[in-house]
C-alpha positions in Angstrom: 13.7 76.8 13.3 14.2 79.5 15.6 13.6 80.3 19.3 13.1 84.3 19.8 12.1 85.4 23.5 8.5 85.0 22.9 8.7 81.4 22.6 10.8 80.9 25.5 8.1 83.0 27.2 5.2 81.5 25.9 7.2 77.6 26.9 7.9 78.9 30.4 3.9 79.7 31.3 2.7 76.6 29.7 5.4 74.2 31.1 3.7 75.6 34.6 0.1 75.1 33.0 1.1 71.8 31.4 3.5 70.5 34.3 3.0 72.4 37.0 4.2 69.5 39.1 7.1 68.7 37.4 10.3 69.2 39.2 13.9 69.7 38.1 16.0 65.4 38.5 12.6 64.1 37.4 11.0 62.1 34.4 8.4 63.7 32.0 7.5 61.2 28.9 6.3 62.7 26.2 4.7 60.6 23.4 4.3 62.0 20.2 6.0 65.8 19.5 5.6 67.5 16.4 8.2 69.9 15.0 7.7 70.9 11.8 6.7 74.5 12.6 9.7 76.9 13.0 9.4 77.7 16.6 10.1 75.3 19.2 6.7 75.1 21.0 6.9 71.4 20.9 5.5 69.7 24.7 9.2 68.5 24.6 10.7 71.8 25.3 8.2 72.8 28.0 9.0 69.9 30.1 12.6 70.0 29.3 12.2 73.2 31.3 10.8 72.3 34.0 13.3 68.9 34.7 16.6 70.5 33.4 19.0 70.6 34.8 19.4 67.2 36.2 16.1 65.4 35.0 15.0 63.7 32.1 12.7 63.9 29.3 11.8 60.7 27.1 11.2 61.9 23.1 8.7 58.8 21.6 7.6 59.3 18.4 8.0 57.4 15.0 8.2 59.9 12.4 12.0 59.8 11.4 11.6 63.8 10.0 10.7 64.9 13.6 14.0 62.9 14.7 16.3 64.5 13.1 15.0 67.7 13.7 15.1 66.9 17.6 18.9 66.1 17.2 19.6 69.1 15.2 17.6 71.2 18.4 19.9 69.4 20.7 22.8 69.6 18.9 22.7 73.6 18.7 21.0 74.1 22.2 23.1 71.8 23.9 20.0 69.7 25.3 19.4 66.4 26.4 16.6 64.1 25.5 16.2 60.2 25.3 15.0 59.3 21.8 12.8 56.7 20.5 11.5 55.6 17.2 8.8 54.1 17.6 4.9 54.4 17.9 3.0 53.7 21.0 0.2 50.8 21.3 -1.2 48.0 23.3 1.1 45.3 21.9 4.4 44.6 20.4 4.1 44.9 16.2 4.4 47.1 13.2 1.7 49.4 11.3 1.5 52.1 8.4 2.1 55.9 9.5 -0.3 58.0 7.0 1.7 60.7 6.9 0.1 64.5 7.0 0.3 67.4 5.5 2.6 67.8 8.8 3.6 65.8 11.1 1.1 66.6 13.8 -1.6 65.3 11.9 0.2 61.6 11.3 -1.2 58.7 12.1 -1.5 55.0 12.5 -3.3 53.3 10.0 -4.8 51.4 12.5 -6.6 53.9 13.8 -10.0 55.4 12.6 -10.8 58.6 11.2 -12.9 61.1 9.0 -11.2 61.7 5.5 -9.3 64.9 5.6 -6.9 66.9 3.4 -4.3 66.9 6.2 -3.8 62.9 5.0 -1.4 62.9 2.2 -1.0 60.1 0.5 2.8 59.0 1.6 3.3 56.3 4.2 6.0 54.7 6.4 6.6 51.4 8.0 7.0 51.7 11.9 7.4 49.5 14.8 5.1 49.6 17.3 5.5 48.8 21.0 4.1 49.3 24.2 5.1 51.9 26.6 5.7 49.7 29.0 8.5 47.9 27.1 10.0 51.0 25.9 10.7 51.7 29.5 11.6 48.8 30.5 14.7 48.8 27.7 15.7 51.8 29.6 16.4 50.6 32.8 15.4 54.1 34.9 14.1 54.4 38.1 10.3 54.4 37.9 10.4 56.1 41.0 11.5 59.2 39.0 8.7 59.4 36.0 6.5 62.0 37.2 4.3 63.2 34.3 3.4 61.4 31.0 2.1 63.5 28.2 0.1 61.3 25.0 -0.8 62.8 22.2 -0.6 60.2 19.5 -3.5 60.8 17.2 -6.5 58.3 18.2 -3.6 56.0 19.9 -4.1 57.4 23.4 -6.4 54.6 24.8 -4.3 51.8 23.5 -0.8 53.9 24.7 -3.0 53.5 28.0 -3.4 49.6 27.6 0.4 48.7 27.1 1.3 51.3 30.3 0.1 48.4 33.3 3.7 47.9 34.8 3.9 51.6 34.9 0.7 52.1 36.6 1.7 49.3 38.9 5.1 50.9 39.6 4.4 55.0 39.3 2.3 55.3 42.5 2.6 59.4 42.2 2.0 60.2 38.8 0.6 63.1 36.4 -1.4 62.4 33.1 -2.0 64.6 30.0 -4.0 62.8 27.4 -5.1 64.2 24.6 -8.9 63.7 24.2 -12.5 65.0 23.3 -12.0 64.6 19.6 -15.7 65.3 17.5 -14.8 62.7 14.3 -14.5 59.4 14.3 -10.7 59.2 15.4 -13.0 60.4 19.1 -14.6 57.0 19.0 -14.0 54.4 21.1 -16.1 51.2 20.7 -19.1 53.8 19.7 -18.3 55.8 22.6 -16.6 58.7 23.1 -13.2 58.7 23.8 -12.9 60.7 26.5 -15.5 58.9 28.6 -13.6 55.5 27.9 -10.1 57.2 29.2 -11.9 58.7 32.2 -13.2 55.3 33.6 -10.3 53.3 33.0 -8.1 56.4 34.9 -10.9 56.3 37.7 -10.3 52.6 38.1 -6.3 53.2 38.3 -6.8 55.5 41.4 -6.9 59.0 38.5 -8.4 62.1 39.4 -9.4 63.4 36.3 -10.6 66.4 34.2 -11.6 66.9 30.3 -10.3 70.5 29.4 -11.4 71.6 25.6 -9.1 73.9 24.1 -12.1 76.1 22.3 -13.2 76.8 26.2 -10.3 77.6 27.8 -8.7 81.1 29.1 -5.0 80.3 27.7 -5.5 78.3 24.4 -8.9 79.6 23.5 -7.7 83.0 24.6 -4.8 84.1 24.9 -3.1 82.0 22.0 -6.2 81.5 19.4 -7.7 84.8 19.8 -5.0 87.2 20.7 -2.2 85.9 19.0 -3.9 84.2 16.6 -6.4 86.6 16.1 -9.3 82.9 15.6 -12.1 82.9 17.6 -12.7 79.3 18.3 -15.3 79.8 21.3 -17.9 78.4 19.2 -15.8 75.8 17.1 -15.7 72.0 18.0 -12.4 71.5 19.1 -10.9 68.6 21.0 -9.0 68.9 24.3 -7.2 67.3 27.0 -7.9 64.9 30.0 -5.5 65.8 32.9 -4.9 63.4 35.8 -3.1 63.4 38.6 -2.7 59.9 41.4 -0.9 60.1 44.6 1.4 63.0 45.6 0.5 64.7 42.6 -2.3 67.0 42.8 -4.2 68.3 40.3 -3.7 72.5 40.6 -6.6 75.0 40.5 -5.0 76.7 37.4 -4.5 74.1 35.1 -8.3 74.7 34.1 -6.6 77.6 32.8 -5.1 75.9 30.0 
């Protein structure tokens, strides 16, 4: 893996698209990274440069490849993340991870979904907690978690359901969830999942926006179509709900993203 100027370009605008409120001593969580392409565009990085170089940023995820690629990042780059190994849900216990074609198309076997040939047909064993107990284990001052970022493949909602202390603790706090999904991992009870995440938000005090990547000036443009060189305007793609409670404001150009 390699990190040429581009990249650390490319992580500096969107760590202000992503995490524009994010501030150098604070918290960012991000649930689920993926870093199995070469270049370190991982959500990690752009929040490790918006908290360094006193902050901290929480690393969940439990695929053990994307692990030990984090430590072997750290370890020549000199950074600093808190690790876990674990997956995300609503309650304490253990599932399959159907492993993909890679890693940022894993997922629990829990969860529902279209057949696709980013499935393979290798699986792990991994413990499963809630976010709220993986915190908790930490013993950090709530007060500092500022932004929580969830992209766990069709997990989100229940990563949601095991976060109450958090709520109930993390009066000034920034949301990025992914969302919007067409297939069946987008379902929710028969609705869509995005709906479902933007009530319960509303009824935690959220403002709250859906953003879809195939409409959007910097992914849909910038990155799909000029670097890229994919037109996705008129492609189903899914997106991302942000939300912002308290202090933390949601900002005009985040749309942007």
């Amino acid at each position: 893996m390699n990190e040429n100027i581009l990249t650390r370009s490319l992580n500096k605008i969107e760590g202000i698209l992503r995490f524009p409120n994010l501030k150098s001593g604070e918290i960012g969580i991000q649930v689920g990274f993926d870093l199995s392409q070469k270049n370190l565009t991982s959500d990690l990085f752009r929040m490790s440069s918006r908290v360094s170089p006193t902050g901290m940023v929480i690393a969940i995820d439990p695929d053990p490849a994307n692990h030990e690629r984090l430590k072997e990042v750290m370890e020549r780059k000199k950074l600093n993340f808190t690790l876990i190994q674990k997956a995300t849900y609503s309650k304490k216990t253990s599932n399959k991870l159907i492993l993909g074609t890679r890693s940022s198309y894993n997922k629990l076997d829990i969860v529902q979904s279209d057949s696709s040939p980013s499935y393979t047909n290798d699986s792990i064993e991994v413990e499963m907690d809630t976010l709220d107990n993986m915190v908790e284990a930490l013993n950090i001052d709530y007060s500092l978690i500022k932004h929580i970022c969830i992209t766990n493949n069709g997990a989100e909602y229940e990563t949601l359901l095991g976060m109450e202390t958090i709520f109930e603790k993390c009066e000034n706090l920034n949301l990025t969830i992914a969302s919007g999904r067409t297939s069946k991992m987008g379902e929710i009870n028969g609705r869509r999942d995005h709906i479902v995440i933007s009530e319960f938000l509303a009824n935690k005090g959220f403002t709250s926006k859906l953003i879809r990547l195939n409409k959007s000036f910097w992914s849909g443009f910038v990155i799909h179509l000029i670097a890229k060189r994919k037109w996705v305007f008129n492609k189903k793609r899914f997106g991302f709900i942000i939300a912002a409670r308290g202090d933390r404001k949601l900002k005009f150009y985040q749309s942007l993203y």
